[in-house]
N, CA, C and O atoms as a MOPAC input file, in Angstrom:
PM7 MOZYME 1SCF
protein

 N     -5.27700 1     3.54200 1   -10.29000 1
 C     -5.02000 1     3.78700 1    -8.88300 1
 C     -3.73400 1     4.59200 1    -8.72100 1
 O     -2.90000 1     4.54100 1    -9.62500 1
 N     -3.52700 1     5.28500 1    -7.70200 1
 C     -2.36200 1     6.00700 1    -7.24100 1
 C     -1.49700 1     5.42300 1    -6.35600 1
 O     -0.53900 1     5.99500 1    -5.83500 1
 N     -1.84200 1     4.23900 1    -6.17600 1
 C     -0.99200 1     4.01800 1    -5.33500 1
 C     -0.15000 1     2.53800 1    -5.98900 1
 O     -0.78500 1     1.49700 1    -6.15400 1
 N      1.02500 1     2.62300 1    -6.24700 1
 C      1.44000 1     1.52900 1    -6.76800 1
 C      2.23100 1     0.43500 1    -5.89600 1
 O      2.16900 1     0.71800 1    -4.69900 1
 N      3.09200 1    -0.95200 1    -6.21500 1
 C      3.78500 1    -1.55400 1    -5.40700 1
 C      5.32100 1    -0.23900 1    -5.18900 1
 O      5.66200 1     0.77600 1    -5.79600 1
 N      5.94900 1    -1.14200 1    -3.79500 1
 C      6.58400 1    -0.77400 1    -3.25100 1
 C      6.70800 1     0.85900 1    -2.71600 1
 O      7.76900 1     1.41300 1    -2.42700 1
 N      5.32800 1     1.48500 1    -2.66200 1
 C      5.09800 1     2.31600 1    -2.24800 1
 C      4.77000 1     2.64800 1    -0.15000 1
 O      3.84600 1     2.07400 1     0.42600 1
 N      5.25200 1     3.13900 1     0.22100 1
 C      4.94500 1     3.43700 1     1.32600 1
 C      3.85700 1     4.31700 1     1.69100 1
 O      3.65100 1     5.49700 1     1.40800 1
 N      2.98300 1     3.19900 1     2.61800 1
 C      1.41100 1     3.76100 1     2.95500 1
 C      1.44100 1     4.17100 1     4.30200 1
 O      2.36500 1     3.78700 1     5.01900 1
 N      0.46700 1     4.96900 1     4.78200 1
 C     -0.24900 1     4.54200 1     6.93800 1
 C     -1.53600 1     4.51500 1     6.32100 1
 O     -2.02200 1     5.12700 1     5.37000 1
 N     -1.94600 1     3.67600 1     7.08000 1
 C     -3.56100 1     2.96100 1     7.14500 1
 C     -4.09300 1     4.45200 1     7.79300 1
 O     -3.39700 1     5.04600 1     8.61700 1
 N     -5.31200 1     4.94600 1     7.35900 1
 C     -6.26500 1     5.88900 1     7.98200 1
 C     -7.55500 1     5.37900 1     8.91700 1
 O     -8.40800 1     6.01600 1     9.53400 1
 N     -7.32300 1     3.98100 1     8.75400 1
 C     -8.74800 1     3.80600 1     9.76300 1
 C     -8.72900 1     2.10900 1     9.83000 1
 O     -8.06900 1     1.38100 1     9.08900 1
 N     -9.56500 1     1.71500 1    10.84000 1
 C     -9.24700 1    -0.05400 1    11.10600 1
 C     -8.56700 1     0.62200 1    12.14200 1
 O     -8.18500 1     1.76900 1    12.37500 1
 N     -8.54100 1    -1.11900 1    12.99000 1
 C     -7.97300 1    -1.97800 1    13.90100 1
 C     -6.33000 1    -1.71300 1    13.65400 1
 O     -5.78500 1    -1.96200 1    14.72900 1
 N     -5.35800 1    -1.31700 1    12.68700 1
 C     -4.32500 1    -1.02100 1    12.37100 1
 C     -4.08000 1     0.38700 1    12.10400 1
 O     -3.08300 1     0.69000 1    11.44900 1
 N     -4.68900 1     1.07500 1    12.43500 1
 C     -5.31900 1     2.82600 1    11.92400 1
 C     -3.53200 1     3.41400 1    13.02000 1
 O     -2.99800 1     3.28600 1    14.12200 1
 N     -3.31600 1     4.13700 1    11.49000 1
 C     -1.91900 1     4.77100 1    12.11800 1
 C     -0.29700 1     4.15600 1    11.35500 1
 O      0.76800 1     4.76500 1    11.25900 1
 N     -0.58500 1     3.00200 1    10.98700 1
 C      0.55000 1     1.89000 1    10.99400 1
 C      1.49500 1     2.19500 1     9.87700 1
 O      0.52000 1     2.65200 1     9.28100 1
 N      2.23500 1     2.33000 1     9.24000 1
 C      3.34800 1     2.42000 1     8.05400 1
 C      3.55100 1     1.22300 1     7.46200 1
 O      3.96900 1     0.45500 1     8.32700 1
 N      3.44100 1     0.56300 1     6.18000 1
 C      4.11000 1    -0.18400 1     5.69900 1
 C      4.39300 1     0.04500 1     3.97000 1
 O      3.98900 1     0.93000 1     3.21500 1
 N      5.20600 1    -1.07700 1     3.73700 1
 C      4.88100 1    -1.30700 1     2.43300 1
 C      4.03600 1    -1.97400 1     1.45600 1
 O      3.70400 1    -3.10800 1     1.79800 1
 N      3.42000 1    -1.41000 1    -0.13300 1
 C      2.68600 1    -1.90700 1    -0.60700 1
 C      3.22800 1    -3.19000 1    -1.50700 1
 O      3.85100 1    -3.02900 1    -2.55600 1
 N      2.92100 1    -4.42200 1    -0.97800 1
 C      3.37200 1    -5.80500 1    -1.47600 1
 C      2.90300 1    -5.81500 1    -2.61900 1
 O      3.75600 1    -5.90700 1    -3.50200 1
 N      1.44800 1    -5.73100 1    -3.07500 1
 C      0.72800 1    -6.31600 1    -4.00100 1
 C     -0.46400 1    -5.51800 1    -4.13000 1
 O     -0.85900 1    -5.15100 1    -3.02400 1
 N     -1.22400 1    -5.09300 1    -5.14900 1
 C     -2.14500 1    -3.83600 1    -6.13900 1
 C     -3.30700 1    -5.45300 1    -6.81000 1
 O     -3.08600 1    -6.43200 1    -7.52200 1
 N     -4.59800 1    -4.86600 1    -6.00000 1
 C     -5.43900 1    -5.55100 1    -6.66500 1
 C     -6.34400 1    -4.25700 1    -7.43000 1
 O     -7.16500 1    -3.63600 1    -6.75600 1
 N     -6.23800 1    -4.10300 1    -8.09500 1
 C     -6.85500 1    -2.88100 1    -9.03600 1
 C     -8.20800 1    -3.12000 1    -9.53400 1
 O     -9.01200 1    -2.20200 1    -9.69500 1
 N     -8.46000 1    -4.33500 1    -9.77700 1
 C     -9.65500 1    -4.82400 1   -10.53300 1
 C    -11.02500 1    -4.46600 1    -8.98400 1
 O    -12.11200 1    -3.88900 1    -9.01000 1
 N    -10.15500 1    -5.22500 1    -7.69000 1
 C    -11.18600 1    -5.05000 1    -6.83000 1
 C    -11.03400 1    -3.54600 1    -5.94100 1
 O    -11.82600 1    -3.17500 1    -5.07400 1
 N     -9.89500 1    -2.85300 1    -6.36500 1
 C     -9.34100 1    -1.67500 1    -5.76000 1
 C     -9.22700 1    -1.99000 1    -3.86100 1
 O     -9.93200 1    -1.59400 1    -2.93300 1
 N     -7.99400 1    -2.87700 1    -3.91300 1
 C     -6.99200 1    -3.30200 1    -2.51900 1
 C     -5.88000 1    -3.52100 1    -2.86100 1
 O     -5.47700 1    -3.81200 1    -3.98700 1
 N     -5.19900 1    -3.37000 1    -1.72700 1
 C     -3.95100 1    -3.50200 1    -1.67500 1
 C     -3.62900 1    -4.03200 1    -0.34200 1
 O     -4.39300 1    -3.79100 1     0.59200 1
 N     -2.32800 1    -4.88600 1    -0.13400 1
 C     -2.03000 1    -5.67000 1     0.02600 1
 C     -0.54700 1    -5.19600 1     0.72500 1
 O      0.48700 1    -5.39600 1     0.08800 1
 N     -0.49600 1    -4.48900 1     2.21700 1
 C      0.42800 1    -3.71600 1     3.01000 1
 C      0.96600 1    -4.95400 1     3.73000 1
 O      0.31500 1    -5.98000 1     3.92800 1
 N      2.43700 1    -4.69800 1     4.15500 1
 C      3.40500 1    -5.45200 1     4.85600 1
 C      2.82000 1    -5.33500 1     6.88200 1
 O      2.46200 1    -4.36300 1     7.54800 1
 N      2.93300 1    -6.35000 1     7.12900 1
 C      2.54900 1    -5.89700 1     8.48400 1
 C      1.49100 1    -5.90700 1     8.83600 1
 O      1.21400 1    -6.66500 1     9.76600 1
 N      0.43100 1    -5.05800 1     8.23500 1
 C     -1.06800 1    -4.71900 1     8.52800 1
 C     -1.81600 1    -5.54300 1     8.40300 1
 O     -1.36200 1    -6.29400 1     7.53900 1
 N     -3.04600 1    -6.01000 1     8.86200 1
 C     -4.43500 1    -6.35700 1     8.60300 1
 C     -3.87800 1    -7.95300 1     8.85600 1
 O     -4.34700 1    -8.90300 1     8.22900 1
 N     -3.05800 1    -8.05500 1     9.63400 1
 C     -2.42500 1    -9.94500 1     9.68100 1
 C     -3.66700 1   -10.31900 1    10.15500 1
 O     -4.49000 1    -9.58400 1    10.70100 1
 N     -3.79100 1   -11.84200 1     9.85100 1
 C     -4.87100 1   -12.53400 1    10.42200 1
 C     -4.47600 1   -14.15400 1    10.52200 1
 O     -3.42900 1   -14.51800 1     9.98700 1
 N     -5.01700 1   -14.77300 1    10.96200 1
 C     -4.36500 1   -16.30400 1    10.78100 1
 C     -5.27200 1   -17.42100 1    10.02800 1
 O     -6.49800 1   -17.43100 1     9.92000 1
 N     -4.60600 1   -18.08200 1     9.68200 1
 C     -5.41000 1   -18.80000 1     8.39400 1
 C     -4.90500 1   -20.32300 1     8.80900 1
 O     -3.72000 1   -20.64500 1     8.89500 1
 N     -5.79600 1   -21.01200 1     9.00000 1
 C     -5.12600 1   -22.91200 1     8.95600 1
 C     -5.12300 1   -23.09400 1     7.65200 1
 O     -5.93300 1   -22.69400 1     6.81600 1
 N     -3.89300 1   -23.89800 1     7.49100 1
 C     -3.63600 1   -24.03100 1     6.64700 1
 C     -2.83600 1   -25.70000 1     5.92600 1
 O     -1.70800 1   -25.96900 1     6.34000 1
 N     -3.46700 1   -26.62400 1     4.95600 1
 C     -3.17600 1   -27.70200 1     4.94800 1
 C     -1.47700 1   -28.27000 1     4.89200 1
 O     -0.84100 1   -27.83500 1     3.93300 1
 N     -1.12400 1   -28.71000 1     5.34600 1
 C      0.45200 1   -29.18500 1     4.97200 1
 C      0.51100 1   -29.61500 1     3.43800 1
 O     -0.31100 1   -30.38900 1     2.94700 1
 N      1.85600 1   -28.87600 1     2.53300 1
 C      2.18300 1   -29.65600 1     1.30700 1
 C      3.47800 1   -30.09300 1     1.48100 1
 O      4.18700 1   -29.97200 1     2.48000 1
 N      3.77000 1   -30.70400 1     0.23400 1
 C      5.29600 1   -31.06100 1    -0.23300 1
 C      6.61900 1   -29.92100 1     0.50200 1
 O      7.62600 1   -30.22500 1     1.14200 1
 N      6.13200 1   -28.66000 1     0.11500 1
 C      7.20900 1   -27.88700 1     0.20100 1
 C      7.39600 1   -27.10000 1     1.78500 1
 O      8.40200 1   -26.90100 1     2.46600 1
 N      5.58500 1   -26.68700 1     2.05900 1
 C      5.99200 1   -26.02500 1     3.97000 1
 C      4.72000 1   -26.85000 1     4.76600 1
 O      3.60300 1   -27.04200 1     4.28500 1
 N      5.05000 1   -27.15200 1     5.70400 1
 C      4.12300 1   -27.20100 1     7.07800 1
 C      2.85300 1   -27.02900 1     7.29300 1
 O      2.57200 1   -25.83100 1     7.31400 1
 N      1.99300 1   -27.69800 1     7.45600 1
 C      0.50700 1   -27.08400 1     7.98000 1
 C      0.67100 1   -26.24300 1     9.47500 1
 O      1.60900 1   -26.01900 1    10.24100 1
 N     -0.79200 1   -25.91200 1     9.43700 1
 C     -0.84600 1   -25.32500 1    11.20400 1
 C     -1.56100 1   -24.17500 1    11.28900 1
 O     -2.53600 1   -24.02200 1    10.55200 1
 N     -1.31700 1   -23.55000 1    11.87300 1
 C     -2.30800 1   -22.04500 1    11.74500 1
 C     -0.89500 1   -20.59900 1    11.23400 1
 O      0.21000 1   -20.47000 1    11.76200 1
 N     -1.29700 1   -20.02000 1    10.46200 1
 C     -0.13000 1   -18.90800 1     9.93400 1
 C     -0.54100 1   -18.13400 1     9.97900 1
 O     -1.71100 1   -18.03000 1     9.61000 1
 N     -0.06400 1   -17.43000 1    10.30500 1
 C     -0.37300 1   -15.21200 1    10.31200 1
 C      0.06900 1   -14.98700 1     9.23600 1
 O      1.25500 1   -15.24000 1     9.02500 1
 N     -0.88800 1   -14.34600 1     8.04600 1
 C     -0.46100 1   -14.14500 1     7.01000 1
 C     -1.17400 1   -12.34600 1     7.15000 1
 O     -1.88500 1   -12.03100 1     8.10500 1
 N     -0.87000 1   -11.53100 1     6.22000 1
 C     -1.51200 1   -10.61800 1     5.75300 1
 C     -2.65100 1   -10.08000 1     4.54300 1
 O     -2.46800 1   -10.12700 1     3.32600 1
 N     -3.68400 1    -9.63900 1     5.15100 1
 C     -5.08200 1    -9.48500 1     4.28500 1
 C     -5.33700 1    -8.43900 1     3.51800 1
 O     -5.49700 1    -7.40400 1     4.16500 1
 N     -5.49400 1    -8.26900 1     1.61500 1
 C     -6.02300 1    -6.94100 1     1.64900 1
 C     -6.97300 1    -6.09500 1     2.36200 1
 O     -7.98200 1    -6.27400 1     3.04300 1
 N     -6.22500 1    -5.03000 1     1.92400 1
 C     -7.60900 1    -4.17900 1     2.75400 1
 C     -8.03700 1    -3.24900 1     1.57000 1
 O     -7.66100 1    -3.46400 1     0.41800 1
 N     -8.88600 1    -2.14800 1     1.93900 1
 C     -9.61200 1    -1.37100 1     1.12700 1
 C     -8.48000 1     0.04100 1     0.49600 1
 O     -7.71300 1     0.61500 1     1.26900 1
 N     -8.56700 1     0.34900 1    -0.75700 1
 C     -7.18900 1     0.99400 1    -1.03800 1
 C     -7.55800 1     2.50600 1    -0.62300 1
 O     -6.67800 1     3.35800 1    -0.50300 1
 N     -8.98200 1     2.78800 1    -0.40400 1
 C     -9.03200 1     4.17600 1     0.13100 1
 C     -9.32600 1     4.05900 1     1.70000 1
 O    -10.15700 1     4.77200 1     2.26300 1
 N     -8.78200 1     3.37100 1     2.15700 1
 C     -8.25400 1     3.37200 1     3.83900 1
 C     -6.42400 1     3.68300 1     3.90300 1
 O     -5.80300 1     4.05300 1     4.90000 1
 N     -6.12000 1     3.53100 1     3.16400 1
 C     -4.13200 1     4.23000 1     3.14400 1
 C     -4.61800 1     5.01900 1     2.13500 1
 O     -5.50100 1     5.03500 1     1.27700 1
 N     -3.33500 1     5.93400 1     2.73600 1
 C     -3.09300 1     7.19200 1     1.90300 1
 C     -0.94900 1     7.00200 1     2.06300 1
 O     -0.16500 1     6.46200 1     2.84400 1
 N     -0.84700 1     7.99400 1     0.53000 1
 C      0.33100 1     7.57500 1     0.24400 1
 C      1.34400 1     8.70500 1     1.25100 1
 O      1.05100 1     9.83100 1     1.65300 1
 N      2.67700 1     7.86300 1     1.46600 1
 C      3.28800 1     9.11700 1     1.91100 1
 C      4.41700 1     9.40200 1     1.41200 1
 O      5.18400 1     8.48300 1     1.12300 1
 N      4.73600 1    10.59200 1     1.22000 1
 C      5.69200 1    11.46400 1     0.21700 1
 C      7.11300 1    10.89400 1     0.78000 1
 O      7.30500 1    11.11900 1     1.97400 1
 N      8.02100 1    10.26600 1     0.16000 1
 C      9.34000 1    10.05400 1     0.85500 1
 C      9.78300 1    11.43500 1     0.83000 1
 O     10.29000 1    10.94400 1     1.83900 1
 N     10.12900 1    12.69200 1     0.72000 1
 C     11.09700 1    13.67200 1     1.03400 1
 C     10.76600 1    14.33900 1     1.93000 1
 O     11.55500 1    14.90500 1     2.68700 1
 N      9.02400 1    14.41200 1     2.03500 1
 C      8.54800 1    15.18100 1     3.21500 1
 C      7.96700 1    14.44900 1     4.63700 1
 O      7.73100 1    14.90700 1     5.75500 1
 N      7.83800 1    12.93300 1     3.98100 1
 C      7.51600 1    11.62700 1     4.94300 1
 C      6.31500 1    12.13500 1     5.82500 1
 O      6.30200 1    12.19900 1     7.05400 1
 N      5.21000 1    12.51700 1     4.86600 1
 C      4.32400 1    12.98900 1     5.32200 1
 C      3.09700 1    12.32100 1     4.47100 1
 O      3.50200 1    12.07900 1     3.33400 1
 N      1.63200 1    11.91600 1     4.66300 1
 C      0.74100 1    11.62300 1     4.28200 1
 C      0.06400 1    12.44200 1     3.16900 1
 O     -0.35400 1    13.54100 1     3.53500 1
 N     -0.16600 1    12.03900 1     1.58400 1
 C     -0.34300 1    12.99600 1     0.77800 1
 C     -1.34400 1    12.54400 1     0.05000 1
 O     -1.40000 1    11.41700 1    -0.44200 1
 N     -2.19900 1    13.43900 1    -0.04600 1
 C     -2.82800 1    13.17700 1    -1.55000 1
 C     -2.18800 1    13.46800 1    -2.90900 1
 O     -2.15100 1    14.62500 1    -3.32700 1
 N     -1.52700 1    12.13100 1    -3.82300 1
 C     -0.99500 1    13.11000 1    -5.01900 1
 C     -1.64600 1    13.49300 1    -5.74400 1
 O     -2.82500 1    13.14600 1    -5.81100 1
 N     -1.10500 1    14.33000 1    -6.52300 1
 C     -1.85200 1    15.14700 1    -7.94600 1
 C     -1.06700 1    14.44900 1    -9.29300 1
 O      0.13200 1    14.16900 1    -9.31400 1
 N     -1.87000 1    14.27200 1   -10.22600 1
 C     -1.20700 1    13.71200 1   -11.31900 1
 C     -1.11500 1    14.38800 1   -11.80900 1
 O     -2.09300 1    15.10600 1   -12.02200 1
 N      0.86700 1    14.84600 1   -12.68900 1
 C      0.71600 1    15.99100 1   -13.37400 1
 C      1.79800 1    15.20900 1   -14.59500 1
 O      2.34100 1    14.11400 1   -14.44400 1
 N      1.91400 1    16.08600 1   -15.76900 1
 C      2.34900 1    15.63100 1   -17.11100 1
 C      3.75700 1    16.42000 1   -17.14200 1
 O      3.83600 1    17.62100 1   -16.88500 1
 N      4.56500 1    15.82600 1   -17.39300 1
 C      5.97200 1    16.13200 1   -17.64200 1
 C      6.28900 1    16.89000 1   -18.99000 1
 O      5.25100 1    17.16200 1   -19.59200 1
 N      7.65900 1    17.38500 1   -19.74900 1
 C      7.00300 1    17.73900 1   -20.91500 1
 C      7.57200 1    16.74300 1   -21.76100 1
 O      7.75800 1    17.07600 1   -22.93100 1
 N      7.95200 1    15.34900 1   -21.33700 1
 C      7.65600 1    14.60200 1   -22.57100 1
 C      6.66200 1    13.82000 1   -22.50300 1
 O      6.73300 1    12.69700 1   -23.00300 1
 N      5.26200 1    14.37200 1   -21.71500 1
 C      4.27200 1    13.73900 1   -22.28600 1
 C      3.58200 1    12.17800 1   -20.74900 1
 O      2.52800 1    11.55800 1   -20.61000 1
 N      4.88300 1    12.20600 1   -20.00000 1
 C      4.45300 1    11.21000 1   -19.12700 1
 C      3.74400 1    11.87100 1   -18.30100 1
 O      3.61300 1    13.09500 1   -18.31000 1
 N      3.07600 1    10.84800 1   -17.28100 1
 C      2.45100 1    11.19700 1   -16.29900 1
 C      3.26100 1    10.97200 1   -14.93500 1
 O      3.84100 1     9.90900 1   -14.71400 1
 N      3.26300 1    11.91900 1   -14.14000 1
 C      4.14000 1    11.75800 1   -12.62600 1
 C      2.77700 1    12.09100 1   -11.47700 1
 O      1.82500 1    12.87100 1   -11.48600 1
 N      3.21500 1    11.19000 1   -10.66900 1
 C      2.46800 1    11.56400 1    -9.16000 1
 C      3.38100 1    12.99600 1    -8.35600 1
 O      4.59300 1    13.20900 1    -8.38200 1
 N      2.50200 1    13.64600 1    -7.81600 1
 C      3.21800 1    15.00500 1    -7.07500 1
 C      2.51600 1    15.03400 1    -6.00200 1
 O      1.34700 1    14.73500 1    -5.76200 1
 N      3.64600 1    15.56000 1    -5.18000 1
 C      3.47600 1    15.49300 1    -3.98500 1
 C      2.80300 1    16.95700 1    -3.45400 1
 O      3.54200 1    17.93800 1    -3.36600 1
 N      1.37600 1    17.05700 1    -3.10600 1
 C      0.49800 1    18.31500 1    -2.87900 1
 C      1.16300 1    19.21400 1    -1.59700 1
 O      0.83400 1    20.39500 1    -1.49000 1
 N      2.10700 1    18.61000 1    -0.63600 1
 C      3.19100 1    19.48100 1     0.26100 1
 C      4.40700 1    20.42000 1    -0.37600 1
 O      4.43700 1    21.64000 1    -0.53700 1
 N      5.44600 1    19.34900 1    -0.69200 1
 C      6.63200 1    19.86700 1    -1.33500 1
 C      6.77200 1    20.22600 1    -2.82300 1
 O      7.49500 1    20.96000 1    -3.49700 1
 N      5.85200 1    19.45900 1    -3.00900 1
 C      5.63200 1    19.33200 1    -5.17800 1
 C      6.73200 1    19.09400 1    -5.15400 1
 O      7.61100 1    19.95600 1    -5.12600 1
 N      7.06100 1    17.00900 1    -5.16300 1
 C      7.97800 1    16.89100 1    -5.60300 1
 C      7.68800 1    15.76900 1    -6.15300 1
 O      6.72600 1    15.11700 1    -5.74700 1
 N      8.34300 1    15.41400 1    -7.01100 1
 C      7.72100 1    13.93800 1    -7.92100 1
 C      7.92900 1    12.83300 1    -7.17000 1
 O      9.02900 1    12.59800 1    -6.66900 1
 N      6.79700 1    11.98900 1    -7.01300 1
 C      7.16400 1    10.65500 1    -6.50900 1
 C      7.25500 1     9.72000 1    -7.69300 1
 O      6.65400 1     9.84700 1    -8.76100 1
 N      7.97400 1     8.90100 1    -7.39600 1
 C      8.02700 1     7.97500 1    -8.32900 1
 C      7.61600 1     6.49100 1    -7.92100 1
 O      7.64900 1     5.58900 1    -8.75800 1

């Protein structure tokens, strides 16, 4: 996937279509991810030892080709390109500015 944690997304479509956050958590196996803010929903939830029962707004993956990534220098929505450095790594690039995201 291209899109890794602590990456900054906007949702392209949904009930949240437009929104900015950050990427918390990369489910890769089911291809979701797991944005700050977005897709909240509320969940009851039993009381334990450590917090409270009750009903909680937590946040839901969503589908990872509904965000698209956005370039911090140009803070614009990008598709990257994966390109090879010359020692051999791989970098995400930014298809506006061509600038490496990291």
């Amino acid at each position: 996937m291209k899109i890794h944690k602590k990456d900054t997304v906007v949702v392209l479509s949904g009930k949240d279509k437009g929104k900015r956050g950050e990427v918390l958590k990369v489910f890769s196996a089911e291809q979701r991810v797991l944005v700050a803010k977005v897709n909240v929903v509320t969940k009851h939830k039993k009381p334990k030892q450590t917090e409270p029962g009750g009903i909680q707004k937590m946040e839901a993956p969503i589908p990872a080709c509904k965000v698209m990534l956005v370039c911090p220098k140009c803070d614009k929505p990008t598709r990257p390109k994966l390109d090879r450095l010359a020692t051999g790594e791989r970098t995400r690039v930014c298809r506006r500015c061509a600038e490496v995201i990291l």
